[in-house]
C-alpha positions as CSV (number, residue, x, y, z in Angstrom):
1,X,-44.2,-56.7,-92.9
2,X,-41.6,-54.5,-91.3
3,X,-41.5,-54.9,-87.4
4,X,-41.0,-51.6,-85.7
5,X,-38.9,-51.7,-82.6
6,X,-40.0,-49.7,-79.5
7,X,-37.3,-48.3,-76.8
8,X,-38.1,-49.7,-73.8
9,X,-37.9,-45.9,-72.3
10,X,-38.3,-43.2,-74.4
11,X,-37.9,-39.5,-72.3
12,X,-41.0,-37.4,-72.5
13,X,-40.0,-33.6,-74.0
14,X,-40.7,-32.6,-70.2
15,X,-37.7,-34.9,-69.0
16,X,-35.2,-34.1,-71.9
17,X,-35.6,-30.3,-70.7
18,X,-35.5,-31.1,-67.0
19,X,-32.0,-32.8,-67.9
20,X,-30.8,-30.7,-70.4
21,X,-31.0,-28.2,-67.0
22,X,-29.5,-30.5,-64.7
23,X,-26.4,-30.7,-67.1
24,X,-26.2,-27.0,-67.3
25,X,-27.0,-26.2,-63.8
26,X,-22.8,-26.1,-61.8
27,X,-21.4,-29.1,-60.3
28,X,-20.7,-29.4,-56.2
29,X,-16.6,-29.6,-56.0
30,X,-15.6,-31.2,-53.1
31,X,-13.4,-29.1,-50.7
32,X,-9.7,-29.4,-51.5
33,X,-7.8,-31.6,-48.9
34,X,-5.7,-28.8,-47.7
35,X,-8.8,-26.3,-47.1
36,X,-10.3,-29.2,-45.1
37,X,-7.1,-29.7,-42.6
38,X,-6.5,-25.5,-42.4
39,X,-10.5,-25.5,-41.3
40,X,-9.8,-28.8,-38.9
41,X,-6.5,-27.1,-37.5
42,X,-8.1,-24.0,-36.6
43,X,-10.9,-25.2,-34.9
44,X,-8.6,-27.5,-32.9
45,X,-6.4,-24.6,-31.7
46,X,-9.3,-22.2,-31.0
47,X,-10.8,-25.4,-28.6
48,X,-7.1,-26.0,-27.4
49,X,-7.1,-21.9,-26.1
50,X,-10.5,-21.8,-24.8
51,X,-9.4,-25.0,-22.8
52,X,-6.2,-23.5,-22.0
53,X,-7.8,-20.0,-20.9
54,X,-10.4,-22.1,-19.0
55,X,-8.0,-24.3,-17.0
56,X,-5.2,-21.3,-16.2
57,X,-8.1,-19.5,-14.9
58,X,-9.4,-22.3,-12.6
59,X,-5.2,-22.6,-11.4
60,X,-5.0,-18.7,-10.5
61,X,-8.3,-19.2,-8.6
62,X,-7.0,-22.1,-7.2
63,X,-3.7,-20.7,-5.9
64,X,-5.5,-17.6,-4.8
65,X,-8.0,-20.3,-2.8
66,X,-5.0,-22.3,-1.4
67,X,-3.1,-19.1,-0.3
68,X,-5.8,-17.6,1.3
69,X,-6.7,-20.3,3.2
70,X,-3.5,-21.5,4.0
71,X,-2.8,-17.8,5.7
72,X,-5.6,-18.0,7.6
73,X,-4.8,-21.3,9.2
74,X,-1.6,-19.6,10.1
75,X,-3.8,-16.7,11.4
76,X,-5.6,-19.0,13.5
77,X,-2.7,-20.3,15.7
78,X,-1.1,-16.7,16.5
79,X,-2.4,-16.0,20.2
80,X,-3.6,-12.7,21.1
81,X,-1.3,-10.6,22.7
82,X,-2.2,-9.8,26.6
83,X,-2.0,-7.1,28.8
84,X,0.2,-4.9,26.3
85,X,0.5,-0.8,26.9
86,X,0.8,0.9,23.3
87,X,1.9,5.0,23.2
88,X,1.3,6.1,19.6
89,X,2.0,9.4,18.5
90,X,1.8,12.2,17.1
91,X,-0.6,13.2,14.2
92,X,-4.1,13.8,14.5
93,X,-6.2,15.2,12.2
94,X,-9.5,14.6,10.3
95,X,-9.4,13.3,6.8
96,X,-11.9,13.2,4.1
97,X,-11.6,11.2,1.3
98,X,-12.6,12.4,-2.5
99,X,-11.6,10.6,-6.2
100,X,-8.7,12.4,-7.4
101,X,-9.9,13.0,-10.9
102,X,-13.8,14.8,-9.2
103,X,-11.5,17.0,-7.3
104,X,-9.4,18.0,-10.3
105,X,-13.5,18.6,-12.2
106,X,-14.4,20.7,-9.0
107,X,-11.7,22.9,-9.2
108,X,-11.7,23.0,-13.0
109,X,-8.3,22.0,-13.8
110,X,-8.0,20.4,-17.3
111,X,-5.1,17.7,-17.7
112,X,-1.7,19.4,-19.1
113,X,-0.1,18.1,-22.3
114,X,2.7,16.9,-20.5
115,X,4.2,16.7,-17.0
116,X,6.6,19.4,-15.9
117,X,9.7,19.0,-13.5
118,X,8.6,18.1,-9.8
119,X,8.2,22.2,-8.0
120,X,9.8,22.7,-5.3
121,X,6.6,23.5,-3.1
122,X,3.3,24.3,-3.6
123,X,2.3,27.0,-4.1
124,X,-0.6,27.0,-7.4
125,X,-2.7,24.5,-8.9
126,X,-0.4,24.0,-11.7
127,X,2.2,22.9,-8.6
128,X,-0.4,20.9,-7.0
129,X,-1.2,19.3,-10.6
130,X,2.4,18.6,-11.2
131,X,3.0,16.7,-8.9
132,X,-0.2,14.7,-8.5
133,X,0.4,13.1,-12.0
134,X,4.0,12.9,-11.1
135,X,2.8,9.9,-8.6
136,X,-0.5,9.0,-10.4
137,X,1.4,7.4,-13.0
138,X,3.8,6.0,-11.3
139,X,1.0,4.8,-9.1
140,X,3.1,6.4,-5.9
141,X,1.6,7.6,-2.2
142,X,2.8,11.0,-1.2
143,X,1.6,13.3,1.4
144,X,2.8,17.2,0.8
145,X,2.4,20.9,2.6
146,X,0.2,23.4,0.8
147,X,2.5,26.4,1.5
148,X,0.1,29.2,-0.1
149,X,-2.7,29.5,2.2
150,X,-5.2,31.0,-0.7
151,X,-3.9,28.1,-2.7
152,X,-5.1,25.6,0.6
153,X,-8.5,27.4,1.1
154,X,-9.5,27.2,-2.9
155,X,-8.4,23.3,-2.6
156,X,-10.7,22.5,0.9
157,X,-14.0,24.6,-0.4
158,X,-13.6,22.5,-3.8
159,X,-13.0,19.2,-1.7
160,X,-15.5,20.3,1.0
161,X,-18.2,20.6,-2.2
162,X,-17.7,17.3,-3.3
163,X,-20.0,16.2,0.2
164,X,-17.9,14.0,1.4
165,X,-17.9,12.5,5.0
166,X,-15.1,13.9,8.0
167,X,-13.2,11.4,9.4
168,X,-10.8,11.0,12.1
169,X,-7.5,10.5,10.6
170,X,-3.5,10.4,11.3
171,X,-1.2,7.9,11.8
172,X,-1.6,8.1,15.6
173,X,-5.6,8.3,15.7
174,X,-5.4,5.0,13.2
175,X,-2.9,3.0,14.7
176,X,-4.2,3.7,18.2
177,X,-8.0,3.0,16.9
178,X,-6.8,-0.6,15.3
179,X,-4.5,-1.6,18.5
180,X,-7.3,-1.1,20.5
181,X,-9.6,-3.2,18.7
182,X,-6.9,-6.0,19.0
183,X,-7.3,-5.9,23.0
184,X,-4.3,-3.0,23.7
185,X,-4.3,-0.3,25.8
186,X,-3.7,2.8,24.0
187,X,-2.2,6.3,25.3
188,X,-2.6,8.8,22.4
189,X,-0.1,11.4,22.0
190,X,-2.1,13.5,19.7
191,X,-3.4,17.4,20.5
192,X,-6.5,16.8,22.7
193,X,-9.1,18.7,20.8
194,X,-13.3,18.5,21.2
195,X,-13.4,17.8,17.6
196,X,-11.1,14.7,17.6
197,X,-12.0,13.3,21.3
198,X,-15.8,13.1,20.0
199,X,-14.5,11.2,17.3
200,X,-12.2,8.5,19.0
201,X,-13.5,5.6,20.7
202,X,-13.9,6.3,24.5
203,X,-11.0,2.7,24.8
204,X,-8.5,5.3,24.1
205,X,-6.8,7.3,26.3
206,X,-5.8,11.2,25.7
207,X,-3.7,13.1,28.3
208,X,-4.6,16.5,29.6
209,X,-8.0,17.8,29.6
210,X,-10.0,18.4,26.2
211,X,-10.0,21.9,24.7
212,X,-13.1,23.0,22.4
213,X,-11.4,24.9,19.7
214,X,-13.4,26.9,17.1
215,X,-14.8,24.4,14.3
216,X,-12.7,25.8,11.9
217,X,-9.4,25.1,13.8
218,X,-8.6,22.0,12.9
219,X,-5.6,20.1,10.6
220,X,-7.4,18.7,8.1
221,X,-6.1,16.3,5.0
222,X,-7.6,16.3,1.7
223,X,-6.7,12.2,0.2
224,X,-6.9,12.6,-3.7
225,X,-7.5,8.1,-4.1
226,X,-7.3,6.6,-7.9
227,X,-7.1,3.0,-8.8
228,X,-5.4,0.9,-11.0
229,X,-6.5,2.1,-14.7
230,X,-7.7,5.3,-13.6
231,X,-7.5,8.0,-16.5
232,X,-7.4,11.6,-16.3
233,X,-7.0,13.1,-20.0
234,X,-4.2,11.0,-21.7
235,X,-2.8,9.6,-18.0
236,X,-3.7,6.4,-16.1
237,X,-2.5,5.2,-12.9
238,X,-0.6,2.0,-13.3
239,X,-2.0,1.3,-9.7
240,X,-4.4,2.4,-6.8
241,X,-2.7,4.4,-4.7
242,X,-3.7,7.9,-2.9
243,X,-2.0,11.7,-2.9
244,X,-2.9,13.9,-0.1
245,X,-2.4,17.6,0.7
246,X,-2.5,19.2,3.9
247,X,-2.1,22.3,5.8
248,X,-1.3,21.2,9.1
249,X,-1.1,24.0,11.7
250,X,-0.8,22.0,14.8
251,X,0.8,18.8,14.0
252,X,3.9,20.0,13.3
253,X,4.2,22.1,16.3
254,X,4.0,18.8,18.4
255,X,1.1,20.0,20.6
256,X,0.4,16.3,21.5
257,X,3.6,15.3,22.8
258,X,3.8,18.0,26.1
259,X,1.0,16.3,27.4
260,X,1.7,12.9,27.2
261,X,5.6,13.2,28.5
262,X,4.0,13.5,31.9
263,X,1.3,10.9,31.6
264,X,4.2,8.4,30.1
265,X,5.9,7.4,33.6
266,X,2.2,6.1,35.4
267,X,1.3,4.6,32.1
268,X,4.7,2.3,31.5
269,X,4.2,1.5,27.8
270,X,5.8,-1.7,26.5
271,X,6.4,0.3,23.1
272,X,5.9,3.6,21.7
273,X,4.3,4.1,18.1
274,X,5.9,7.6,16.2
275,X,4.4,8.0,13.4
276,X,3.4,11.5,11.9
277,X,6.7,13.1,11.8
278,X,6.4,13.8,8.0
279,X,4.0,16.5,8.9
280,X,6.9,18.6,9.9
281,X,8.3,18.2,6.6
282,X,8.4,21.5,4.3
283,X,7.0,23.5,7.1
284,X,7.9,26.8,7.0
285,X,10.0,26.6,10.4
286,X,12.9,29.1,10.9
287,X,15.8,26.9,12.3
288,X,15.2,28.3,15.9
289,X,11.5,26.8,15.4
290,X,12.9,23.1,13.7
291,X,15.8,22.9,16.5
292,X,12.9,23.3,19.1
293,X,10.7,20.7,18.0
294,X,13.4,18.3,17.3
295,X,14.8,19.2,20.9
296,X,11.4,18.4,22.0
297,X,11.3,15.1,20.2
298,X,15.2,14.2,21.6
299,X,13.9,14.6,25.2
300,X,11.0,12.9,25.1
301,X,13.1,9.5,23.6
302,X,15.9,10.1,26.2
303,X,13.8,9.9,29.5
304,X,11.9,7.0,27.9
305,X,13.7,3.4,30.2
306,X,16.2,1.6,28.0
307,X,13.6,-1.3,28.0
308,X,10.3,0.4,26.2
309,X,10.8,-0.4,22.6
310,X,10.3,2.6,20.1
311,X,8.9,2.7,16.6
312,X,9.4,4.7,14.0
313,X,7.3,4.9,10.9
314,X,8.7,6.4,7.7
315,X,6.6,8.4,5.9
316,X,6.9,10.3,2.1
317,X,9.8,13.2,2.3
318,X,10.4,15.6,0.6
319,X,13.1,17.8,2.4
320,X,16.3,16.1,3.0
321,X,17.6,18.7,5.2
322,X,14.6,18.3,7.4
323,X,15.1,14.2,7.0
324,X,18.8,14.1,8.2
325,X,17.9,15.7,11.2
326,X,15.1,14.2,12.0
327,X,16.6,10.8,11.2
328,X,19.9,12.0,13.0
329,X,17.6,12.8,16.3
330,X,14.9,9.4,16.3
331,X,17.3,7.1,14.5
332,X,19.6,5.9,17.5
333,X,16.3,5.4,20.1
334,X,14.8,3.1,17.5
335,X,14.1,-0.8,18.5
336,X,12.0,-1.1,15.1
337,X,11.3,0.5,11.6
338,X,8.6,0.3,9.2
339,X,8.7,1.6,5.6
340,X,7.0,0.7,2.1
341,X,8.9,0.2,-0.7
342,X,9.1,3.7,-1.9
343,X,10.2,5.2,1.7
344,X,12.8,2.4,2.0
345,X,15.0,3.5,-1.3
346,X,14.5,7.3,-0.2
347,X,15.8,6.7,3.6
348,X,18.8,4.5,2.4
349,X,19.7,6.8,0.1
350,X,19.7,9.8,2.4
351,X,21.8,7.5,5.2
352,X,24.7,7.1,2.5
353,X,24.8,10.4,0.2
354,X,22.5,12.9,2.4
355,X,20.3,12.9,-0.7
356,X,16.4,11.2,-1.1
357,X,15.0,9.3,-3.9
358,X,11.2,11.6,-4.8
359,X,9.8,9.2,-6.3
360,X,11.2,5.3,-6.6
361,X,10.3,2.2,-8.7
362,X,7.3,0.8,-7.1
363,X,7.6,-2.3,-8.7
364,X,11.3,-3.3,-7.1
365,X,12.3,-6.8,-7.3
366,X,11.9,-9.2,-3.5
367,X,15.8,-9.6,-4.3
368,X,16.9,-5.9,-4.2
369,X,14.5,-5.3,-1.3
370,X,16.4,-7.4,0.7
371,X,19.8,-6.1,-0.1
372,X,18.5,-2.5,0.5
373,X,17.3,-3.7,3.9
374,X,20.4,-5.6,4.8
375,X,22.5,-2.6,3.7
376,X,20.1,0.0,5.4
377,X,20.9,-2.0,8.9
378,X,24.0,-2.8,8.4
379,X,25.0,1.3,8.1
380,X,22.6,2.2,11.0
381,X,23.1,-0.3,13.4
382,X,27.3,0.6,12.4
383,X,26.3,4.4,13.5
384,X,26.6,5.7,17.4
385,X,23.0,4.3,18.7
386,X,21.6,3.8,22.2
387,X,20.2,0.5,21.5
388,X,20.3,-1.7,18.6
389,X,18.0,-1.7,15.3
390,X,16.2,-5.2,16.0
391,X,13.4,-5.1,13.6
392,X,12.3,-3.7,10.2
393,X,8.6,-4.1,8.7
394,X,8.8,-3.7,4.9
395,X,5.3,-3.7,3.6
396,X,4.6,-3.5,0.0
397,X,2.1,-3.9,-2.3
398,X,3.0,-7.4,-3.3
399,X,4.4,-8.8,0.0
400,X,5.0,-8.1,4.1
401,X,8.8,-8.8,4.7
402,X,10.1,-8.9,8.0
403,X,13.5,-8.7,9.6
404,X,14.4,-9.6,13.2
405,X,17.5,-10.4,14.9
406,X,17.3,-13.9,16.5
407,X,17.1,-15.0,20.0
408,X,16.0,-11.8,21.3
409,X,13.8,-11.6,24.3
410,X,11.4,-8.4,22.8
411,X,9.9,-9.9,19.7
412,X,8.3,-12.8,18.6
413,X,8.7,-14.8,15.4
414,X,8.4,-12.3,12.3
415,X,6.1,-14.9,10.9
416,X,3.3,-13.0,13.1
417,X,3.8,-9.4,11.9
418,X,3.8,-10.9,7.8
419,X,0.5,-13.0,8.2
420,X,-1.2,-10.7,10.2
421,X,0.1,-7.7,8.0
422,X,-0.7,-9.6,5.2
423,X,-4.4,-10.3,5.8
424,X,-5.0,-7.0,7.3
425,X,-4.1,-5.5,4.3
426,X,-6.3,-7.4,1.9
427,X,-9.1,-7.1,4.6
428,X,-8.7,-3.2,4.4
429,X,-8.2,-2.2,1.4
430,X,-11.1,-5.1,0.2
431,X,-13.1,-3.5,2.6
432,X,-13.9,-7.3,3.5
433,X,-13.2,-9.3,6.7
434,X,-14.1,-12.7,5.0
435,X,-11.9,-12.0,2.2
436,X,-14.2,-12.9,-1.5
437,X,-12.0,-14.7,-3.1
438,X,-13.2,-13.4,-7.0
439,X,-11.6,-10.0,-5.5
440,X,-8.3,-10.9,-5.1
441,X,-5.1,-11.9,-7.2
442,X,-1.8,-12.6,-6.7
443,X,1.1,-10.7,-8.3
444,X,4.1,-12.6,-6.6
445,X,5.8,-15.3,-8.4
446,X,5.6,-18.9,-7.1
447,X,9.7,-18.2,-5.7
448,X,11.9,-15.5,-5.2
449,X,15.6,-14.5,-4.8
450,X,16.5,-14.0,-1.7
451,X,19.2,-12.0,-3.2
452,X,20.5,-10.3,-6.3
453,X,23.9,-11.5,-5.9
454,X,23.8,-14.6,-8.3
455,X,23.7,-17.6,-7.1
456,X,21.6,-16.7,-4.5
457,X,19.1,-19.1,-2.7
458,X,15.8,-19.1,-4.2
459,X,13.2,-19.1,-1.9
460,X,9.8,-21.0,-2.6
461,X,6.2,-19.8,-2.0
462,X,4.5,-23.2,-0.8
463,X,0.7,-22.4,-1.4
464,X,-1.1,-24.2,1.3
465,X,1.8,-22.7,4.2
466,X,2.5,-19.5,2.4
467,X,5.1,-17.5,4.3
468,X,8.8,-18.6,4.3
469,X,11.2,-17.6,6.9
470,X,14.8,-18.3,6.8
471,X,18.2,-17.3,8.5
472,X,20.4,-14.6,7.1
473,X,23.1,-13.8,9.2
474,X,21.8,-12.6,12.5
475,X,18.3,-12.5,11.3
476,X,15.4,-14.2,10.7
477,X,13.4,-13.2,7.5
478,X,9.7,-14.0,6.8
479,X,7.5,-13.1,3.9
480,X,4.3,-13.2,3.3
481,X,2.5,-12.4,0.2
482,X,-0.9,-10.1,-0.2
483,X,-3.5,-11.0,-1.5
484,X,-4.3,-8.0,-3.8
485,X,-7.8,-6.5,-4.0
486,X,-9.0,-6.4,-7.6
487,X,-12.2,-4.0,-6.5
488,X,-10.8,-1.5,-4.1
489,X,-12.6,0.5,-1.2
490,X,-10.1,2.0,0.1
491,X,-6.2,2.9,0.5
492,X,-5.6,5.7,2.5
493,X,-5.0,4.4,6.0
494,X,-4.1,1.2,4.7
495,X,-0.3,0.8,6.4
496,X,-1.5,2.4,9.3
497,X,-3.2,-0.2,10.1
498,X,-1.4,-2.9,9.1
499,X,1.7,-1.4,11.3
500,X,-0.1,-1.1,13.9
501,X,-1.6,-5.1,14.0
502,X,1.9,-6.2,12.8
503,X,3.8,-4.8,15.9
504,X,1.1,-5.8,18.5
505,X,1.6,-9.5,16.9
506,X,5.3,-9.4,17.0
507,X,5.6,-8.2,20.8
508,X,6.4,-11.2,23.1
């Protein structure tokens, strides 16, 4: 009998087609080794530069944090000056404030191909846009003369337009306003008009009775602002900064200074504040008119007594002619200068080859600032002078520098006029008296040259005591850096009033 043998599993026709699939169907092939280490890598270094963006982020606030603080701690142990008599002088006028690129719309100027050569005055909107971008770019302040009246009237009805708000302006008017609040007594050498005594606080003082002019008759200034990465067409401001036009028909004639020359003996100043004087520039003045004013100016400075410390705050020029004698006649009175870093290459320049710089780098090295300054005093304070320079205010968009002869008996440490300076400035231009810390940056290195000459010292920023003063020959230096507003309010006004808080500081 033949025994049949079973398999003890024999595949149903279902199962041999559901394998004969499975054999078809591709095989899964592992990832190659290399693919797995490239994929490993790059998710390693994209963790490593999120980590890394994370933790410099949290440093810059943190520095920004320390320095802040550490400047107002300084702040805190500077006493208030007492019982100190402030003349400032001698432009008033009322500002008003538009964005440079709505007044260009309003007056429907379209953006040129490419900028032309600097004009020598303005006198047509394709001047006035000239030399606006000239600056914008660069990211430069400049203040100029419109010297075609129909061209002035066309700009004011288009700025006028734009709505915006009158304010009381001029270096005087904003120095005097911002000593005042910091508990000085102010004599205001500005032309004593209805229209700007309504609009100055009753603290400050104004010689001579008030005149109520016609509501027309007043200098007014037009401030074109932009910020940093402001475009108009293909241009863009490399950083905030303001251009203003004027047409100034009483500045320049001094009308404010008459009045106060009598008022200046009863009211014994312990400095006087000039400030202004660039109005004067590119006025049309036949030389009779220039030698009177500068006359004028030359009297008032030689009945001043030896001891009343003078001022003098440089301004954008454009006229070197005008400059040199301007410079020639306020120059040798002067205790104390104060320039930004734009105004301090154009005036040293014009003190050793009679020419000005129109527009400088606004970026300078802290190393060739110094040796500018120490070159700049050294040549004045070699000229015939009635007194000697003691004190220059270098305030920048990066830093306050300060230089002042030691062991004088006029002026305090210049550690006082850079923090002070220095916070005023952020506060300002932040708009912001508490100072919000996600606002700010810092654009100064953690140490600086104190020269170009190599070998130079190098001069650390220690972040929780943040200004560094050292000797240099006669002088004592300090520094200070600013805390630089990342959202603007405002500019224009800005170094007014961080002069005038940095010379109340520094008087003893």
């Amino acid at each position: 009998m033949a025994v049949t043998r079973r398999k003890l599993y024999e595949p149903s026709a279902e199962d041999q087609a559901s394998n004969q699939s499975a054999e078809e169907s591709p095989k899964i092939k592992p990832m190659p080794t290399s693919r797995k280490i490239s994929a490993i890598f790059f998710f390693a270094l994209s963790a490593f530069i999120i980590l890394f963006l994370l933790y410099t982020t949290y440093q810059r606030h943190w520095r920004v944090n320390t320095i802040k603080s550490g400047l107002v701690d300084i702040e805190k142990g500077i006493a208030l000056p007492q019982n100190k008599r402030i003349l400032v002088g001698v432009g008033g006028c009322l500002d008003i404030f538009v964005r440079a690129a709505d007044l260009m719309d309003a007056l429907s100027v379209s953006p040129p191909e490419s900028i032309g050569d600097p004009p020598q005055g303005l006198n047509s909107l394709e001047d006035v846009v000239t030399e606006f971008l000239t600056f914008f770019v660069e990211g430069a302040a400049a203040e100029r003369y419109v010297q075609s009246e129909e061209l002035w009237l066309k700009i004011r009805a288009a700025a006028l337009s734009l709505g915006p708000e009158l304010k009381l302006g001029g270096n005087g008017p904003v120095i005097a306003k911002r000593m005042v609040e910091e508990g000085a007594e102010v004599l205001l050498a500005i032309q004593n008009e209805k229209i700007y005594r309504d609009r100055i606080i009753k603290e400050i003082k104004m010689p001579g009775e008030t005149v109520d002019t016609e509501s027309e008759d007043y200098d007014l200034h037009i401030i074109l602002e932009f910020d940093k990465g402001d475009k108009w067409g293909p241009y863009m401001a490399t950083r905030g900064n303001r251009y203003i036009v004027h047409r100034d028909l009483h500045n320049p004639q001094l009308k404010g200074l008459a009045a106060v020359r009598s008022a200046v003996k009863d009211f014994k100043p312990h400095l006087v504040v000039l400030g202004g004087l660039q109005m004067l520039d590119t006025y049309p003045f036949t030389e009779e008119e220039l030698n009177a004013r500068l006359n004028e100016l030359d009297e008032f400075l030689s009945e001043l007594p030896s001891d009343t410390l003078v001022h003098f705050e440089m301004a954008s020029f454009v006229n070197p002619h005008f400059l040199k004698r301007l410079t020639d006649v306020i120059l040798p009175y002067s205790d104390s200068i104060g320039m930004n870093e734009q105004e301090l290459p154009n005036l040293s320049s014009l003190i050793k080859s009679g020419t000005i710089v129109y527009i400088s780098d606004s970026k300078i090295k802290v190393s060739q600032t110094m040796d500018h300054t120490r070159e700049l005093l050294a040549i004045l304070n070699d000229l015939p002078r009635h007194k000697p320079l003691t004190r220059v205010h270098i305030h920048t968009l990066a830093y306050q520098a300060v230089f002042t002869v030691r062991e004088n008996d006029k002026w305090m440490s210049g550690i006082t006029t850079a923090v002070k300076s220095s916070l005023t400035a952020t506060r300002y231009v932040c708009g912001d008296e508490s100072i919000d810390s996600t606002k700010i940056k810092m654009i100064l290195d953690e140490s600086f040259s104190s020269s170009s000459i190599p070998g130079s010292q190098r001069i650390p920023i220690i972040d929780s005591t943040p200004v560094s003063c050292w000797p240099d020959g006669p002088y004592e230096i300090c520094l200070a850096p600013v805390l630089v507003c990342t959202q603007i309010k405002q500019t224009g006004g800005g170094g007014d009033n961080l002069t005038g808080v940095g010379l109340l500081y520094h008087l003893k």
